[in-house]
ZAMARGU-4260 file (C-alpha; in steps of 0.2 Angstrom, whole numbers, plus 5000, padded with zeros to 4 digits):
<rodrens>
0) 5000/5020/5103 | 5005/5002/5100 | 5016/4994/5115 | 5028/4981/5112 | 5028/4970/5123
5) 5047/4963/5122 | 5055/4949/5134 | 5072/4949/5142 | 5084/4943/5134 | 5097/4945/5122
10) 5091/4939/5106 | 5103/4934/5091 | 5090/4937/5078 | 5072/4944/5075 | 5060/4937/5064
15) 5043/4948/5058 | 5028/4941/5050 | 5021/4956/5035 | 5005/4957/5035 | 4996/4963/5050
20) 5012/4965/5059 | 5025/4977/5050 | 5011/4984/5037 | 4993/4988/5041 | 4989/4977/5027
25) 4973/4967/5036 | 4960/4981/5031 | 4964/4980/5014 | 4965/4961/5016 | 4948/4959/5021
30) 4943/4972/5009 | 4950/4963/4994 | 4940/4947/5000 | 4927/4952/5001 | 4928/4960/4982
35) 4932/4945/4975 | 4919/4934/4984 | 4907/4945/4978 | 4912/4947/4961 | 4912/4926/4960
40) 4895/4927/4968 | 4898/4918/4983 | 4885/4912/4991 | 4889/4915/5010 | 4895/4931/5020
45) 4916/4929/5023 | 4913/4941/5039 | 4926/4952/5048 | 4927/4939/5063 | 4929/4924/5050
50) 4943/4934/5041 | 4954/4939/5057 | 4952/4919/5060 | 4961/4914/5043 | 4975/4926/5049
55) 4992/4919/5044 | 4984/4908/5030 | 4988/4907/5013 | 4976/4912/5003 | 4974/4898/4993
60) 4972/4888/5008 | 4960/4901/5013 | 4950/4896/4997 | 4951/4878/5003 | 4945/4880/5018
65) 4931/4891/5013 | 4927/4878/4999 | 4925/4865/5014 | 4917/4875/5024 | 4903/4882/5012
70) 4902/4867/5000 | 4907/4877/4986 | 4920/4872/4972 | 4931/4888/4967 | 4949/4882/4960
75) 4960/4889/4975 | 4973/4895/4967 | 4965/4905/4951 | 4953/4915/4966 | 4971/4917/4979
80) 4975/4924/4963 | 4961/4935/4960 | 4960/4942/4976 | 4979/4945/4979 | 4977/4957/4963
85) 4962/4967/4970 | 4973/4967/4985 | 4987/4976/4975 | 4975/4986/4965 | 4971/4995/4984
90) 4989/4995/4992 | 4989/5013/4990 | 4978/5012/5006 | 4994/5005/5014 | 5004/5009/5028
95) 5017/5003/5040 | 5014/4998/5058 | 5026/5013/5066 | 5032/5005/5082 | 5036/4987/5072
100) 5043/4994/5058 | 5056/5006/5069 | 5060/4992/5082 | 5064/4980/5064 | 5074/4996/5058
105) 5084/5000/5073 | 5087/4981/5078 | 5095/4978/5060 | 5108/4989/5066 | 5116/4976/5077
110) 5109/4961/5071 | 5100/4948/5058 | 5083/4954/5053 | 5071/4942/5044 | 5053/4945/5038
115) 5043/4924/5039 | 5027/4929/5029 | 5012/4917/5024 | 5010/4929/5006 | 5017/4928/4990
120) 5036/4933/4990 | 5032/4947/4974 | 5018/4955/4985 | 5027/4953/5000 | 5043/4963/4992
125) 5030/4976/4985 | 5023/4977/5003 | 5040/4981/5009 | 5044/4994/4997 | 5028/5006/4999
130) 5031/5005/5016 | 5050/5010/5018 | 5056/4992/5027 | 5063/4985/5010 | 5081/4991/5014
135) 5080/4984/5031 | 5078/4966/5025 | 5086/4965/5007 | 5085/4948/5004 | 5081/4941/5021
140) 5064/4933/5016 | 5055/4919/5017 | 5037/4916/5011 | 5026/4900/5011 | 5033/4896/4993
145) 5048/4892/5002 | 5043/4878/5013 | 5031/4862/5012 | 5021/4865/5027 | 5016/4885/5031
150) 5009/4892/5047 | 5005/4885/5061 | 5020/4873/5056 | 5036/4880/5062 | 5044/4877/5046
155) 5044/4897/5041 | 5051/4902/5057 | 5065/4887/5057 | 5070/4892/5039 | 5073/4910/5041
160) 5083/4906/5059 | 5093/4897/5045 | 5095/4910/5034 | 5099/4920/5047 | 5111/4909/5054
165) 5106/4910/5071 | 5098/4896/5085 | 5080/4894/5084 | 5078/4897/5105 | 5090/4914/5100
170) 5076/4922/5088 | 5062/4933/5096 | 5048/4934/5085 | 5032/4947/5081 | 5016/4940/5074
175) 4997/4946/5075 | 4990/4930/5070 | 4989/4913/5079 | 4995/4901/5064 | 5011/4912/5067
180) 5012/4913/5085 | 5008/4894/5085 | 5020/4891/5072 | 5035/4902/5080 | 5032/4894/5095
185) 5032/4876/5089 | 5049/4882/5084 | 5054/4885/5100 | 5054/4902/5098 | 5046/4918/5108
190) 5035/4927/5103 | 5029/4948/5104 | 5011/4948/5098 | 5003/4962/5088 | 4986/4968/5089
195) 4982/4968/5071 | 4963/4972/5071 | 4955/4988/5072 | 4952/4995/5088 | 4933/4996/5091
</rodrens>
């Protein structure tokens, strides 16, 4: 059973990254990627270790860095594009993290909720839906569409505290992945972090 980890304090707001943090969605990540390197005939292994690195990344940036990495010369947003529907051909797979997603419900109850993800705002709805969470956050999300710089920038994190209308130091914020821990706390923010891979 997952612990959370939750600071005193009384917060105004809580922000939650998606992927990896309120849905189980890095399995099916990883298992996507590693569908549509194959099928593109990639010429190098995108391991586990390498995957749970990039997490937080945008996939298209993902692409980038793989490109620079590997020397190879795949257009980053038609493969981001390609993978991310492989990764909603498998979301049957999906479920929610239990002990996020019921803090994210109950905390709603009494104040501003806000999901700060990386993903594409469509698959980031989607997410929300097959999980149960979408009536929790209605409206109240923000995407790396949204801003100019993503994770580990602490642009997400200062744009949703806007939207939620609430001080940047009065947000508590749970991430798995260190882009978003980074980014939340360049936002002056704290931080509960979530194991998000597999237990071995």
């Amino acid at each position: 059973m997952l612990q959370l980890n939750i600071p005193a304090g009384d917060f105004a707001g809580y922000i939650f990254d998606c992927d990896g943090t309120l849905a189980d969605t890095m399995p099916v990540h990883y298992e996507a990627w590693s569908e549509a390197l194959k099928n593109r005939g990639t010429p190098f292994v995108f391991t586990e270790d390498r995957f749970y690195a990039c997490g937080g990344i945008s996939a298209p940036k993902i692409v980038a860095i793989l490109n620079e990495e590997y020397g190879t010369h795949y257009d980053a947003q038609e493969l981001a594009d390609y993978k991310e529907e492989l990764f909603l051909s498998k979301l049957h797979k999906l479920k929610p993290i239990k002990e996020v997603a019921l803090f994210a419900r109950r905390a709603a109850r009494t104040r501003p909720v806000c999901v700060a993800s990386g993903g594409y705002r469509v698959i980031i709805r989607h997410t929300l839906r097959l999980i149960g969470m979408d009536d929790v956050f209605g409206d109240n999300i923000v995407t790396a569409e949204d801003v100019r710089h993503g994770k580990p920038a602490p642009d997400i994190f200062l744009l949703a505290a806007k939207k939620m209308n609430v001080a940047p130091a009065q947000c508590l914020v749970f991430e798995d992945a260190w882009p978003g821990i980074a980014g939340a706390r360049a936002a002056g923010m704290q931080v509960v972090e979530i194991p998000s891979r597999p237990a071995r």
